[in-house]
N, C-alpha and C positions, 0 to 999 in steps of 0.2 A: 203159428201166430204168436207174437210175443206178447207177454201181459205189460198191463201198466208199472207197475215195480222194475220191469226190464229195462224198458224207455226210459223211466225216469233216473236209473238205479247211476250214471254218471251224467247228471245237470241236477243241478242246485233248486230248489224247490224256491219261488217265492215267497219270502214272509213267516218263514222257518228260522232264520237269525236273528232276525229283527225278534221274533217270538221270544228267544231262547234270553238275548238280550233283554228285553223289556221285564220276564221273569227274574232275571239275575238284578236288576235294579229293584224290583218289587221288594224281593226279598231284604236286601242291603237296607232300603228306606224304615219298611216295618222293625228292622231289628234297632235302626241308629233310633227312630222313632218312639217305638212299643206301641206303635199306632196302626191296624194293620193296612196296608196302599193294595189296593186293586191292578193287577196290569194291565187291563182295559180302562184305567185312567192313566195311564203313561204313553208318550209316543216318544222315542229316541233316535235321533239322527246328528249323525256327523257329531259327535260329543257335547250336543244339547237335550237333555230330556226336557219335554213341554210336559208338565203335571197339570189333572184337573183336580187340583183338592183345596180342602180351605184356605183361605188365606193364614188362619194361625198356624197349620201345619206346614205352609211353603215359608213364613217366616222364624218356624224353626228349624227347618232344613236348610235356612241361609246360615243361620246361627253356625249348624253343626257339619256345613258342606264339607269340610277337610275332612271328618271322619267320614262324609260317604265317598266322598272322593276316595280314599284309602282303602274303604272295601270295596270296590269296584276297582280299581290299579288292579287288587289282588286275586282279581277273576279276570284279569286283561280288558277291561271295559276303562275308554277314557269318557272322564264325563270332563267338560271346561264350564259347563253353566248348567243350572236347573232356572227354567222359565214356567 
């Protein structure tokens, strides 16, 4: 009988990328920020992060989007919007 690690050991795990992404954005935010972002307030799809945080914080992350945009390029994450 094969275990579960066997099965799943060639298919993609659901919600394992999106994780791994959502963390690499955390990260980037809190650093351009010094604020620190939660990844359980971030959802990222298709090169839009939807952020729940205050409005002063997403008004200064429009300010400074080209620097996160620039750290995220540099981890291969394209971001085109932060909403």
């Amino acid at each position: 009988m094969k275990s579960l690690g066997d099965l799943l050991k060639f298919h993609k795990v659901p919600g394992v990328e999106e994780a791994e992404v959502r963390k690499v954005i955390a990260a980037a935010l809190t650093r351009v920020l010094g604020v620190p972002v939660s990844v359980k307030h971030i959802r990222y799809s298709d090169g839009v992060a939807s952020l729940q945080i205050p409005p002063v914080l997403k008004s200064a992350l429009v300010i400074k989007f080209s620097e996160v945009q620039a750290l995220l390029e540099g981890e291969g994450i394209t971001l085109r919007e932060i909403r």
